[in-house]
N, C-alpha and C positions, 0 to 999 in steps of 0.2 A: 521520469522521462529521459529518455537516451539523448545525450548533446551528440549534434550533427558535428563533421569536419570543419563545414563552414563558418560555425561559433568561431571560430579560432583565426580569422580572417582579421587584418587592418593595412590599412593603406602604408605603402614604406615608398620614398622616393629611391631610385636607383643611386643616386650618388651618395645615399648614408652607405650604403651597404662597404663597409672596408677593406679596402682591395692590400692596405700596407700595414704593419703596428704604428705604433707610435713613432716619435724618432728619439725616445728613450723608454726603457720597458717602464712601467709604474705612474707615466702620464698620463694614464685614460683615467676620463669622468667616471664617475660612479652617481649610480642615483638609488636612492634608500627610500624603501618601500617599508610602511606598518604594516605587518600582519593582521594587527585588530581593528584599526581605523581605519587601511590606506593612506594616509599622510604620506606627504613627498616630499622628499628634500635631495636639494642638488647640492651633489660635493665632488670631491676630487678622488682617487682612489686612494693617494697617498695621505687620505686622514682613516682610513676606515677601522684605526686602532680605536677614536672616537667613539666609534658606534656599538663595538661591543666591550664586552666586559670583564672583570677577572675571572675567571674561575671557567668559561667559556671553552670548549674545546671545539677545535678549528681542523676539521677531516680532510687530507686530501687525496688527490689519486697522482700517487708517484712511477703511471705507467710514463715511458718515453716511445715518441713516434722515432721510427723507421725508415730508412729512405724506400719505400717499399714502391715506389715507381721505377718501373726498369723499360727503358729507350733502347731499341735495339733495329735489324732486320730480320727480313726471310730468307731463308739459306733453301735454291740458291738463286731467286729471283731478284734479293736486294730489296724489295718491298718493306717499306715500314711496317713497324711492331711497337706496340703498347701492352705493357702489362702491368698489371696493379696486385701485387702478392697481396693475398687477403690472409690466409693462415695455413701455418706448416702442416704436415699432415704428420701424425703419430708414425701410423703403418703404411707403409708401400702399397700401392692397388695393387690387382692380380694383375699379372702382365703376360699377354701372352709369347711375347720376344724375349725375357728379362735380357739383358746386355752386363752382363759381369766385369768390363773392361773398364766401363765407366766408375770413376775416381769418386768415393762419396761422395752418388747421389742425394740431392732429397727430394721431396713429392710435395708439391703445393699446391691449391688449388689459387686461381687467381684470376680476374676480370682480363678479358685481351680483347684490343682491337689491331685490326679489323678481325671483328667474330666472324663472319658470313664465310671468310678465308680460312679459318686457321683450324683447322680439321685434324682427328685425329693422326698422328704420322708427320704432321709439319716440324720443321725446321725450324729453330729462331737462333739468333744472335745479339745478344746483347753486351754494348760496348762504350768504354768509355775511356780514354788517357789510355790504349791500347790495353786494357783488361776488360778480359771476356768473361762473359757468363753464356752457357751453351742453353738451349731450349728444347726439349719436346712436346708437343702437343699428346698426352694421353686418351684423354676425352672430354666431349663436351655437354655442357647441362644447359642449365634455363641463362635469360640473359647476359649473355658475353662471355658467362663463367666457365672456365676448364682446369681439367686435373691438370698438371705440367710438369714434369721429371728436369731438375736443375744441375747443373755440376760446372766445374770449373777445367781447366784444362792441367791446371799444377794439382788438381787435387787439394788446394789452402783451404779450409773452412769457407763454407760459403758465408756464413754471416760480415763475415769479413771483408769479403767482396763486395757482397751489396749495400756497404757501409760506405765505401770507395765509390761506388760506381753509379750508384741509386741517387734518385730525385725523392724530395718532398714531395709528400704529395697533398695538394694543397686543396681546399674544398671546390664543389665543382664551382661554387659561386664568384670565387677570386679568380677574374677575368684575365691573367698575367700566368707566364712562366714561371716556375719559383727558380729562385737567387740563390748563392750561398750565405746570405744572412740570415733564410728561412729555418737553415741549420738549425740555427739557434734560437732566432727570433718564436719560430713555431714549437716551441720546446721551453716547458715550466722552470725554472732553476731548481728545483726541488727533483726532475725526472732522473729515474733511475734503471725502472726494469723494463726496457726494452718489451715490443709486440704491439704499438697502435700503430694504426694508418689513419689517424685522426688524434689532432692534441686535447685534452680537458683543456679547453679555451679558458675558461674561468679561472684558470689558474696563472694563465701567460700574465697576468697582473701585477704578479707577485714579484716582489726584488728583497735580497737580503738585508735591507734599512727595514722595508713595513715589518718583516716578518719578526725583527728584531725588535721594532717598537712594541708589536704584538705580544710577544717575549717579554719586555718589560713593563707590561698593563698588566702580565698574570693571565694572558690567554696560552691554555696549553693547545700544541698540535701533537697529532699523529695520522698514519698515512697508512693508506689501503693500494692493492693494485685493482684495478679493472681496467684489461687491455680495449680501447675503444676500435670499435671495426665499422667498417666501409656503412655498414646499417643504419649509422646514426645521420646520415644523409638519405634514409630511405622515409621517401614521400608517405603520407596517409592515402591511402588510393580509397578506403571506402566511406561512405560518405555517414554510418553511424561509427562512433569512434570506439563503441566497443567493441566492435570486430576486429579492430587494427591488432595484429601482433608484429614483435619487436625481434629482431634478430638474437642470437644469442651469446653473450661475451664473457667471457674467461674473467674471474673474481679469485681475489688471494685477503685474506684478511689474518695479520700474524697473530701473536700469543701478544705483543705488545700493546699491538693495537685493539685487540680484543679486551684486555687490562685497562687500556685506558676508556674505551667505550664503557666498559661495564661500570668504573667507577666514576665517571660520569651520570651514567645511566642511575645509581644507588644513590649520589649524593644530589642528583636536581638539578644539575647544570645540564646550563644549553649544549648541544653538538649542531654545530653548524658545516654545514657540508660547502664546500668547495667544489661546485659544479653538478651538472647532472648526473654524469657518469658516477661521481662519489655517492649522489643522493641514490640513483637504481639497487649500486653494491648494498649501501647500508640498512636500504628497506627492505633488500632479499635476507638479511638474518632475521634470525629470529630466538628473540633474549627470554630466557626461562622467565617464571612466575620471581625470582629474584631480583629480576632486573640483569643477570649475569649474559655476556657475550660470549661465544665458543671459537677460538679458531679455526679457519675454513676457508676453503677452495671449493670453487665448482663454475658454474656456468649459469649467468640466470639470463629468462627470458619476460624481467617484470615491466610490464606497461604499466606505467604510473599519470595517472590518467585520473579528474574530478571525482570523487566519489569514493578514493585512496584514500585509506585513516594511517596518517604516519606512527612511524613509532618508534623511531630514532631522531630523524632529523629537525627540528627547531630554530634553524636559520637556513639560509641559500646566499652564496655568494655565486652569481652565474651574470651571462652575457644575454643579449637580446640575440633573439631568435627566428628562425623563418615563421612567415603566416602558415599557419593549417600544420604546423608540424610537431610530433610527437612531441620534442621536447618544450616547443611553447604549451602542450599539454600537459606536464608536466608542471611546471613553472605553474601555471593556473591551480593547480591542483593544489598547491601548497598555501598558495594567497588567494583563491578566488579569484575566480575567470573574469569577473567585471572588474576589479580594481586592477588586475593585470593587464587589463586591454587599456584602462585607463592611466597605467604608469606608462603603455608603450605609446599612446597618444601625446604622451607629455614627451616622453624622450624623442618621440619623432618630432613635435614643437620645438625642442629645446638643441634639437640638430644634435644629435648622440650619434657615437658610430655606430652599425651594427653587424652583427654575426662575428664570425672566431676573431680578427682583429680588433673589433671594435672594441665599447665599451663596455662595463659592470654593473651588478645590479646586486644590491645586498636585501634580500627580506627579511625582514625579523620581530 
């Protein structure tokens, strides 16, 4: 029998949901979940060397977010502009003006408001500490989304600029402007390859002590990329959950990481994933009759969802999650939907933060 959207429902007060981090990173509670029993126990993150073990390998996603919100106007009414870079585009659309004047180009597609205005041929400006980034509107798709032709006026590398000039962009649920401590604050200390517009929250945790103490229990790490995109805020809209499909995100897995997966995988140790995003990447491979991992890139579109037979992952380090939503299916799938409804009954008892600032949650 098909589990509805509804299953995945539980009451949350509005003032857990976390609008700030911590007021140092590594202070959030953690609450550890049995796999086999459901047993609960409340701890601190900064013991979570405790709970596992040597030999344990600890996966994470060493993507970094982007300031990929760009605050600008319309050229040349002056009208506000919003735009939300979602991903670069490889190749140029066909264009039927092309303009050869313009300074390295590039082609993005990206969320803009106001949608209803910003028509093929529109104008934008975006600006910040007098550096511009120029706009075109090329075309438009489904919900707010348009192609958009980017450049700068000196011709400098745009990445550059939107490093300079760009906002965090912060989930649609954290009710504030982001800060320049979001900078950082919304950013793993581990992040490295650049391309999200959303951070592996599960990882914001972590600070160079635990990862250290981790280090000296004999827990090995190694890291995967999967760039997390605007998707992972995308609602369940249909009410059986097997219909739901999941956007689809850019995955890098190296020869390292693959090395250590596999000899994990042959010797019987856990791999404990470090978020969702880490757990999606690691259940899109797929290890020969050896046990062996292959490296790899690509793109998956896997809905991990009750009814999933894993076959990597063995732990979950992750954060509490919206009701009805993909990844609180996810999270069920791994532990069981009732003992997960009933760990997030206790953390909402027990006044836990919740969603990308809040707090942690270790299954195992």
């Amino acid at each position: 029998m098909s589990l509805r959207t509804s299953d995945f429902d539980f009451e949350l007060p509005d003032e857990l949901i976390a609008q700030r981090p911590p007021t140092e990173r590594g202070q959030s509670r953690l609450l550890v979940l049995s796999r086999e029993t459901g047993a609960i126990e409340h701890t601190a993150f900064s013991q979570l060397a405790n709970h596992l073990r040597s030999g344990d390998l600890l996966v994470v996603n060493d993507t970094r977010v982007f300031p990929a919100r760009l605050v600008g106007h319309r050229v040349p009414s002056g009208g506000a502009v919003e735009c939300l870079l979602l991903r670069r585009l490889s190749d140029p659309p066909d264009l039927p003006n092309p303009e050869p004047q313009i300074p390295n180009p590039e082609y993005w597609e990206g969320l803009m408001h106001p949608g209803q205005k910003l028509k093929p041929g529109a104008h934008v400006v975006f600006e910040r500490d007098d550096v511009r980034i120029h706009g075109e509107v090329l075309a438009r798709h489904f919900q707010g989304r348009r192609t958009i032709r980017l450049w700068t006026d000196s011709g400098e590398p745009l990445a550059e600029v939107i490093e300079r000039i760009g906002h965090i962009p912060l989930p649609p649920y954290i009710a504030r402007p982001d800060e320049a401590s979001d900078r950082e604050r919304y950013q793993t200390v581990y992040a490295r390859e650049a391309g999200s517009v959303a951070a592996p929250t599960a990882g914001l945790h972590f600070t160079e002590p635990v990862l250290d103490e981790l280090r000296a229990r004999g827990v090995e790490r190694t890291s995967l990329t999967l760039h997390v995109g605007y998707g992972t805020f995308k609602p369940v809209r249909v009410e059986n959950v097997d219909e739901h499909e999941v956007d689809p995100e850019l995955y890098s897995v190296s020869s390292s990481a693959a090395e250590a997966l596999t000899n994990a995988l042959q010797s019987g140790r856990r791999i404990i994933a470090v978020g969702t995003t880490t757990t999606r990447a690691l259940e899109s491979l797929m290890p020969d009759p050896a046990g062996r991992i292959q490296p790899s890139e690509g793109s998956t579109s896997l809905f991990i969802h009750p009814g999933h037979r894993f076959r990597i992952v063995q732990g979950l380090v992750t954060n509490f999650h919206l009701p009805q939503s993909s990844l609180l299916m996810l999270v069920a799938a791994f532990a069981g939907r009732e003992r997960v409804l009933a760990a997030y009954r206790a953390a909402v008892e027990n006044r836990y933060r919740f969603y990308s600032y809040g707090d942690a949650m270790l299954i195992v």
